[in-house]
C-alpha atoms as a printed R data frame, in Angstrom:
    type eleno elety resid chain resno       x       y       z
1   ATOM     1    CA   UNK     A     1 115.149 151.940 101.047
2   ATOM     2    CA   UNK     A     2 113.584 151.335 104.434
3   ATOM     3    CA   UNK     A     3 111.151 149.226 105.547
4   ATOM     4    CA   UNK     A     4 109.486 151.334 108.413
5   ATOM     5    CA   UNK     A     5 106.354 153.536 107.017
6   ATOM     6    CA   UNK     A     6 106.927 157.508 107.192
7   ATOM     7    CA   UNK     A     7 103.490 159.426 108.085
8   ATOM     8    CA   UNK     A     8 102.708 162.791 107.927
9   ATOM     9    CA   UNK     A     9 100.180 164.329 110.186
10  ATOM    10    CA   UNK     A    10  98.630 167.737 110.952
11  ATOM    11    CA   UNK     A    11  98.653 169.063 114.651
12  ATOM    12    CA   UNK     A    12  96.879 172.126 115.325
13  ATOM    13    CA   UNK     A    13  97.281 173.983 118.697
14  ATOM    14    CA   UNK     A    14  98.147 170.890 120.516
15  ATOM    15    CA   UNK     A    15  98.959 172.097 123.842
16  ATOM    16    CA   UNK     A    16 101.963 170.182 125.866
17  ATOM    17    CA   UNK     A    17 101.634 170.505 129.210
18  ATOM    18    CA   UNK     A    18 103.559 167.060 130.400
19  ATOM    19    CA   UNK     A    19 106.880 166.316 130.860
20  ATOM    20    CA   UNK     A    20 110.225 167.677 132.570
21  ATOM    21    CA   UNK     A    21 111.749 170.684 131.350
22  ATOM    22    CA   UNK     A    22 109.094 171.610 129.608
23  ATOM    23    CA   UNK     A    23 106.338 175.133 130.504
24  ATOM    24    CA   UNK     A    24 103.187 174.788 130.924
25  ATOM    25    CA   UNK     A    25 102.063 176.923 128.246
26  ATOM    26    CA   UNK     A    26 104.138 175.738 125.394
27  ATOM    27    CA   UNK     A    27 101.884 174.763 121.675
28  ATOM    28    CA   UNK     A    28 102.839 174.073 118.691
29  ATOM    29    CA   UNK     A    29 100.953 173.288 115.410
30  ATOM    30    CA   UNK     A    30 101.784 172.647 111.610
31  ATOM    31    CA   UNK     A    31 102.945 169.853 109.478
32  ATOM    32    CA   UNK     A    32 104.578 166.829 111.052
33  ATOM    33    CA   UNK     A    33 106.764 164.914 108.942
34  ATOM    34    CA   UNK     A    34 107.524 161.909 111.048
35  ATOM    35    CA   UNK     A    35 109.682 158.151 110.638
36  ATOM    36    CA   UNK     A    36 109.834 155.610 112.694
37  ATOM    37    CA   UNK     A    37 111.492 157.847 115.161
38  ATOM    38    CA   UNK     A    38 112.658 161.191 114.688
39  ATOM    39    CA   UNK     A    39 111.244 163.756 111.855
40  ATOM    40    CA   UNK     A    40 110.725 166.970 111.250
41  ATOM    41    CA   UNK     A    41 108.205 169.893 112.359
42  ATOM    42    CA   UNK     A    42 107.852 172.439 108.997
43  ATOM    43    CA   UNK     A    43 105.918 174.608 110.804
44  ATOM    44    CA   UNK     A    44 104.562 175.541 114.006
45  ATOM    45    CA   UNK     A    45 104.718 178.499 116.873
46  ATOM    46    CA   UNK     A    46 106.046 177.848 120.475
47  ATOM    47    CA   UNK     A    47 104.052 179.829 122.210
48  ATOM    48    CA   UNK     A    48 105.432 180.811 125.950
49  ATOM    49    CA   UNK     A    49 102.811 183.173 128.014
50  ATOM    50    CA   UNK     A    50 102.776 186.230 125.743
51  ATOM    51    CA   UNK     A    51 105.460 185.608 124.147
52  ATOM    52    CA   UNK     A    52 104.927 184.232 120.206
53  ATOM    53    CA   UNK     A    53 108.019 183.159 118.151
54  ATOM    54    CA   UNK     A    54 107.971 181.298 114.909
55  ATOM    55    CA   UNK     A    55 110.941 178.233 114.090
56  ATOM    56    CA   UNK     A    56 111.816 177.009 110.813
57  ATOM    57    CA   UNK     A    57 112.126 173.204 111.569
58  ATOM    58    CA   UNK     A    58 112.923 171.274 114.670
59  ATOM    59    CA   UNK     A    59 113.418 167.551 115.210
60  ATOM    60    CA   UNK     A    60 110.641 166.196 116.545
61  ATOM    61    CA   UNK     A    61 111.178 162.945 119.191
62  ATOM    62    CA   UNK     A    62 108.538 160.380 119.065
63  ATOM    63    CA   UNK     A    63 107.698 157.056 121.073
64  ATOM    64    CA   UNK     A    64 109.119 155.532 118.104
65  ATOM    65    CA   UNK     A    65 112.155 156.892 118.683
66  ATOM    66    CA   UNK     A    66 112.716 156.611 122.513
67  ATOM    67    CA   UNK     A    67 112.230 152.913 121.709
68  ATOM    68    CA   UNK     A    68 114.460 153.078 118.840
69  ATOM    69    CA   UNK     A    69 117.319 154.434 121.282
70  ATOM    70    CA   UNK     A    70 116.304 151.922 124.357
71  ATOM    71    CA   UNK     A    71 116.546 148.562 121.567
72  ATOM    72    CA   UNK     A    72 120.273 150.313 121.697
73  ATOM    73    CA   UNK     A    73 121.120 150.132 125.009
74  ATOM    74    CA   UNK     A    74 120.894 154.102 125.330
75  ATOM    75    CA   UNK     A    75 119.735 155.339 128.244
76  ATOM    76    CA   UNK     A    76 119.866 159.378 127.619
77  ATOM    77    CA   UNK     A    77 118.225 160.955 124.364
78  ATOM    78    CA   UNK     A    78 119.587 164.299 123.793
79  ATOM    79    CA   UNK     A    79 116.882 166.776 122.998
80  ATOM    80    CA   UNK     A    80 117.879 170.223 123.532
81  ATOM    81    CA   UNK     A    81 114.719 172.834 123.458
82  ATOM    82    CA   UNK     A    82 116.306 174.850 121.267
83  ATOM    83    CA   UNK     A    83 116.454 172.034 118.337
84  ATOM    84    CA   UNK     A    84 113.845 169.732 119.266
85  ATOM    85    CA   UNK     A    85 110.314 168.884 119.807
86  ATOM    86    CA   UNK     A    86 109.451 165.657 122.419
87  ATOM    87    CA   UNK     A    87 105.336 164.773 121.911
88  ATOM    88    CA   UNK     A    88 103.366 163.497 125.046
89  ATOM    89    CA   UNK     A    89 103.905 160.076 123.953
90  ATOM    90    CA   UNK     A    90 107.710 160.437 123.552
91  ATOM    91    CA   UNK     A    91 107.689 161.401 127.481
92  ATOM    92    CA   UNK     A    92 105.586 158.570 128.626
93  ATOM    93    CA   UNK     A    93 107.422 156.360 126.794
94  ATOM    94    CA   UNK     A    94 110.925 157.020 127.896
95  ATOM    95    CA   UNK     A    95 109.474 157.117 131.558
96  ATOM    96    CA   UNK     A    96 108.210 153.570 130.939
97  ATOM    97    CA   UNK     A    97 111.653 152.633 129.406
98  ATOM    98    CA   UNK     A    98 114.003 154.318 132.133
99  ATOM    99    CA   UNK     A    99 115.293 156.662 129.718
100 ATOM   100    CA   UNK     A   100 116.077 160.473 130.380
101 ATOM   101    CA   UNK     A   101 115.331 162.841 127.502
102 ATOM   102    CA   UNK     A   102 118.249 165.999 128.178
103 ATOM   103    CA   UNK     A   103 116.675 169.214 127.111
104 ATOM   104    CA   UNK     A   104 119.467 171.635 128.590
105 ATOM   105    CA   UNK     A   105 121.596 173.451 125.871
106 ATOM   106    CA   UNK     A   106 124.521 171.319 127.036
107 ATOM   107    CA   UNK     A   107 122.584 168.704 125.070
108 ATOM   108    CA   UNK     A   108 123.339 170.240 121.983
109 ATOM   109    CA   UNK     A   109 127.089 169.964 122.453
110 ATOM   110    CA   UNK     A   110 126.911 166.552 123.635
111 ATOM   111    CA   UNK     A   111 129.928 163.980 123.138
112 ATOM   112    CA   UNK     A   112 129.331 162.084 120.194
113 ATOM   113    CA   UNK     A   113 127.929 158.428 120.667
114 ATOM   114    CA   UNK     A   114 128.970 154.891 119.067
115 ATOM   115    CA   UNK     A   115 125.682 153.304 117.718
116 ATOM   116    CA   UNK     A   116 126.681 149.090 117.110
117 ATOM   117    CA   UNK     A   117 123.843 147.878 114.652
118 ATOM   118    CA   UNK     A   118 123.377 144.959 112.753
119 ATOM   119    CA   UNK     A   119 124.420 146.586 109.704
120 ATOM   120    CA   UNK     A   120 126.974 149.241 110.588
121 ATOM   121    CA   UNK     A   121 128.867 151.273 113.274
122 ATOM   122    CA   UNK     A   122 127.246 154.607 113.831
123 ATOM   123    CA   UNK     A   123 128.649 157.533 115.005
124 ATOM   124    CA   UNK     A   124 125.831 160.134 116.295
125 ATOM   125    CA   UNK     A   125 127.303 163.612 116.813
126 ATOM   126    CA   UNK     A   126 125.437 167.068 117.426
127 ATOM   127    CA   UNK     A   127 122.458 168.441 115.846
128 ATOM   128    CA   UNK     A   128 121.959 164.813 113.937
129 ATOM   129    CA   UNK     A   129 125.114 164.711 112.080
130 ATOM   130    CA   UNK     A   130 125.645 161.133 111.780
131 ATOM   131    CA   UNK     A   131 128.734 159.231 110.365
132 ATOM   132    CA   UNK     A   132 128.635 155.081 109.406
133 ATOM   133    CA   UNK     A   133 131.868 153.292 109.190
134 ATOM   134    CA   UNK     A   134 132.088 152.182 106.004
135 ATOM   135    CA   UNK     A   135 134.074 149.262 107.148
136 ATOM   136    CA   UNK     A   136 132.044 147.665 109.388
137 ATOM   137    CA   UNK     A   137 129.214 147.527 106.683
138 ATOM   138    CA   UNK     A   138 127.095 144.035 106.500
139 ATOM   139    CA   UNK     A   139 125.153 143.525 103.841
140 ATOM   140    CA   UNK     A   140 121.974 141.035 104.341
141 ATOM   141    CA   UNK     A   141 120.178 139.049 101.924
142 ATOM   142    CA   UNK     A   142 117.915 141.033 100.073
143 ATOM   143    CA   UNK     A   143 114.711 138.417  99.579
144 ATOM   144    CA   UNK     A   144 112.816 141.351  97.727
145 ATOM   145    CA   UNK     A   145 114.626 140.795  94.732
146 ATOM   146    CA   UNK     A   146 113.687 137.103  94.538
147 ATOM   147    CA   UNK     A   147 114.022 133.387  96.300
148 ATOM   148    CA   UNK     A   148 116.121 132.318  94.180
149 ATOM   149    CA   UNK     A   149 118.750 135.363  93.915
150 ATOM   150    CA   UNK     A   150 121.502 136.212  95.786
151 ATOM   151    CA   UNK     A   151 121.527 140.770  96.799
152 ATOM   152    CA   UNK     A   152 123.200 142.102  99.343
153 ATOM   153    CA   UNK     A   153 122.270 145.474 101.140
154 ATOM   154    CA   UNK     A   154 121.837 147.423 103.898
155 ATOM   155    CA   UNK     A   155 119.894 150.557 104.389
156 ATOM   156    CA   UNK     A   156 122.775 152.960 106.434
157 ATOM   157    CA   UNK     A   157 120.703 156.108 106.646
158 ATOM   158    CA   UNK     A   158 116.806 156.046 107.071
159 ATOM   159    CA   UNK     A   159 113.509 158.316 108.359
160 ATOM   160    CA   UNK     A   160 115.045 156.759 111.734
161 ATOM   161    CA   UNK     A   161 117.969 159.458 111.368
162 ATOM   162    CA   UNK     A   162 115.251 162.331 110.597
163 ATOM   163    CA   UNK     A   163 116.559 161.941 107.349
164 ATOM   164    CA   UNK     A   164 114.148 162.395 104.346
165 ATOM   165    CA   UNK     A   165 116.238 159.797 102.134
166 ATOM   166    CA   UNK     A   166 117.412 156.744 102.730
167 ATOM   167    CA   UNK     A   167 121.360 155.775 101.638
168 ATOM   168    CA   UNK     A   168 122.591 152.375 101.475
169 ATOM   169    CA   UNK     A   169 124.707 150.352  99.996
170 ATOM   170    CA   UNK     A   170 123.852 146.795  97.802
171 ATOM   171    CA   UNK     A   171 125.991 144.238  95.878
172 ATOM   172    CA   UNK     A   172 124.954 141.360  93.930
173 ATOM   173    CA   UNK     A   173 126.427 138.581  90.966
174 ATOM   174    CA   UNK     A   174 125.644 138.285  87.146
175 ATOM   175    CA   UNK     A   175 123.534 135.413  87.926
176 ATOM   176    CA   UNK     A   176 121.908 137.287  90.610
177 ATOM   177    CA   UNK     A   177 120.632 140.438  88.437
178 ATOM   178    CA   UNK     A   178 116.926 141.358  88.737
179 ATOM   179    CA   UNK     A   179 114.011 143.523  87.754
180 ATOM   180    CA   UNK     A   180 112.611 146.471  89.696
181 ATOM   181    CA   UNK     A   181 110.218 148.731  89.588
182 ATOM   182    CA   UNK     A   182 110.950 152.332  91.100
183 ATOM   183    CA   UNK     A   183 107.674 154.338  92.492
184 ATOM   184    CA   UNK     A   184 110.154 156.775  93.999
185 ATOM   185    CA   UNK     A   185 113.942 158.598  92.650
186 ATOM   186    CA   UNK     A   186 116.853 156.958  93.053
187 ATOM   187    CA   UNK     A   187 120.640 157.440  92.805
188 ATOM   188    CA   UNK     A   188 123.696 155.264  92.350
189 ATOM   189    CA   UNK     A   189 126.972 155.426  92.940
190 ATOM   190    CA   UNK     A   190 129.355 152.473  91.206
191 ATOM   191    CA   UNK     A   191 131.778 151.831  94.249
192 ATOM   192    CA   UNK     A   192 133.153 148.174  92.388
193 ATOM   193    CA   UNK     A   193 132.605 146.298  89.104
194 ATOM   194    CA   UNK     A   194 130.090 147.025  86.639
195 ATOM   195    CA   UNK     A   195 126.168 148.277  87.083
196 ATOM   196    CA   UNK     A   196 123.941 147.752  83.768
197 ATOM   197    CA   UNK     A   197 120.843 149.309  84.081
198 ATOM   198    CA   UNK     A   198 118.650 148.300  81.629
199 ATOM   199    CA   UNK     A   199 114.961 150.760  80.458
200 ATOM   200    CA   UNK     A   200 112.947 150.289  77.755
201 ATOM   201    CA   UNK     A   201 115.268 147.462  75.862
202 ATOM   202    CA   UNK     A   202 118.156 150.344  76.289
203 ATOM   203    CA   UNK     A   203 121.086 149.581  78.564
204 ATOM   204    CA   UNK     A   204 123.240 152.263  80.096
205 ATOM   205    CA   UNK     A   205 126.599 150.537  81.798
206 ATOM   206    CA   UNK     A   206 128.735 152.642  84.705
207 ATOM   207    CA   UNK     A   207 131.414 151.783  86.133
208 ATOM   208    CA   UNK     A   208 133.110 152.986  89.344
209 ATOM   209    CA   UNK     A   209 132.699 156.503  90.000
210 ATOM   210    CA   UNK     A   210 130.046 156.778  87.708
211 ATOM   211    CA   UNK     A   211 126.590 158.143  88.946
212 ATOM   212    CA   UNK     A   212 123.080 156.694  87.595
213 ATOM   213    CA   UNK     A   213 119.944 158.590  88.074
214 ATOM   214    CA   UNK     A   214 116.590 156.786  87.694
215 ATOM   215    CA   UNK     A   215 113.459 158.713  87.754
216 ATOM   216    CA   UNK     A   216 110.619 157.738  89.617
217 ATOM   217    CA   UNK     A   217 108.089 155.424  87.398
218 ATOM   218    CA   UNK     A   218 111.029 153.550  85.733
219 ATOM   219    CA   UNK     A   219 110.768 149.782  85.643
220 ATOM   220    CA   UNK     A   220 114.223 148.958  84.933
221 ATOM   221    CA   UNK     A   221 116.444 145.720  85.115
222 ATOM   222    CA   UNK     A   222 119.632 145.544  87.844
223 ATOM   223    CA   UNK     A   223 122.197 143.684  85.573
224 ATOM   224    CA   UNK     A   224 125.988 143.317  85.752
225 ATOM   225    CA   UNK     A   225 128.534 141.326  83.306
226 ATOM   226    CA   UNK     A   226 130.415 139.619  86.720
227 ATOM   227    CA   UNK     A   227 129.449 141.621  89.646
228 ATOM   228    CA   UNK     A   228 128.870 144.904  91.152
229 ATOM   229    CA   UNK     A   229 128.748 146.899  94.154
230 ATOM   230    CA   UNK     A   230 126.640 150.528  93.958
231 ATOM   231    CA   UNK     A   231 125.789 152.942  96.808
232 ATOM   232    CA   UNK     A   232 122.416 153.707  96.402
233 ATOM   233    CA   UNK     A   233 120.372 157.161  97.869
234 ATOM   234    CA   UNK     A   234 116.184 157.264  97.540
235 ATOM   235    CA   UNK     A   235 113.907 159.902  97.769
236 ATOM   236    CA   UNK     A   236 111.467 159.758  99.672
237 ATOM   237    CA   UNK     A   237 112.917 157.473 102.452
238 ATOM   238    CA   UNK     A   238 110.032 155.673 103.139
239 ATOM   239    CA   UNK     A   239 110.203 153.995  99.699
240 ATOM   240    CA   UNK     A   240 108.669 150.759 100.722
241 ATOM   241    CA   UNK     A   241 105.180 152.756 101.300
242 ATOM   242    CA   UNK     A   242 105.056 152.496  97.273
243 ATOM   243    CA   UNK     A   243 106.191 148.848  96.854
244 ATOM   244    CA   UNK     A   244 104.241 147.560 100.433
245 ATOM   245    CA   UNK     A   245 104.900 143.628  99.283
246 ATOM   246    CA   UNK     A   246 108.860 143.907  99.405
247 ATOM   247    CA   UNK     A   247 110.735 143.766 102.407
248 ATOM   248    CA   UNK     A   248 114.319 145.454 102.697
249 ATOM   249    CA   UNK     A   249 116.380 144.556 105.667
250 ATOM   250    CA   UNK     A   250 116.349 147.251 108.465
251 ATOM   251    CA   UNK     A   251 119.516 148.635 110.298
């Protein structure tokens, strides 16, 4: 549930020839899955002199990203070689910024960093592995769900992380239930109360440690009897790209 837009965009041969640490003769082309930040390469060949090797996925490091990390207050990206992919525009724009992007393999086995958003503490170990502490969660006021209604949520993990989903976590009162339509999957997790989901005039109540699954398509109704409190997890992350006239709060 994220509010930045995920694009996906083909790059064929495109030959990167700027940048420290990187060879002259380096290319890659493929599929480029990328967030507002960091995504994923599904395919492409590094291609050094003679040499021709094929990777499964790496990260791949935008201008997005770099300004994602300067907004904060980091000034070193870790982006070892052997993981990652920086484009041109990634390099120019953490020159413009003052940031360094590390490419050495030491990069890879970096100390693990303490990200302070609005939403959450972060901690950002190797490789991506990320960890939120679930006690330092704030919610926001969710105004897609209506003026007059008072959600709660906050998107934890987004296309920012590389992620494909997005995980979050949203609360909300009886009086505050709502309608919603759902133009991508969606799971939920009951962490307090009780969530009615209603479809089709049916209602389907879970309670916590129960697990709802609603398919995409389903126009269903948020309800609870007091209040509630789910953990929620969306597929694709970019969810908003199907509903572009609701806003979620961002991390």
């Amino acid at each position: 549930m994220e509010a930045t837009c995920c694009a996906t965009e083909t790059v064929h041969d495109q030959r990167i020839t700027t940048g420290a640490g990187r060879d002259p003769g380096d290319e890659f082309h493929g599929t480029v899955t990328a967030g507002a930040g960091a995504g994923t390469v599904d395919a492409f060949r590094v291609r050094r002199g003679p040499t021709e090797r094929d990777v499964a996925k790496k990260k791949l490091i935008t201008s997005e990203f770099v300004m994602a990390e300067a907004s904060a207050g980091r000034k070193t990206i870790a982006a070892p070689r052997s993981q990652t992919i920086v484009t041109p525009g990634a390099w120019s724009r953490a020159h413009e910024l003052g940031l360094t992007i590390d490419q050495s393999d030491a990069a890879a086995t970096a100390t693990p960093t303490v990200q302070k958003t609005p939403s959450a503490e972060r901690v950002v170990g190797p490789k991506g592995l990320t960890l939120v502490r679930g006690a330092s969660v704030k919610l926001a006021h969710f105004a897609g769900a209506g003026p007059d209604r008072d959600v709660r949520l906050a998107d934890l993990i987004t296309g920012r992380d590389g992620s494909p989903m997005t995980a979050g976590i949203m609360s909300w009162s009886r009086e505050d239930s709502f309608p919603w339509s759902l133009d991508y999957d969606e799971v939920d997790l009951v962490l307090e109360g009780v969530l009615q989901l209603t479809l089709d005039g049916q209602t389907l109540e879970g309670r916590p440690g129960d697990v709802f699954f609603i398919p995409k398509g389903s126009q269903v109704r948020f309800g609870t009897p007091w209040r509630t409190k789910v953990f929620y997890v969306t597929y694709p992350a970019d969810w908003t790209s199907a509903s572009a006239n609701l806003v979620r709060p961002q991390k």
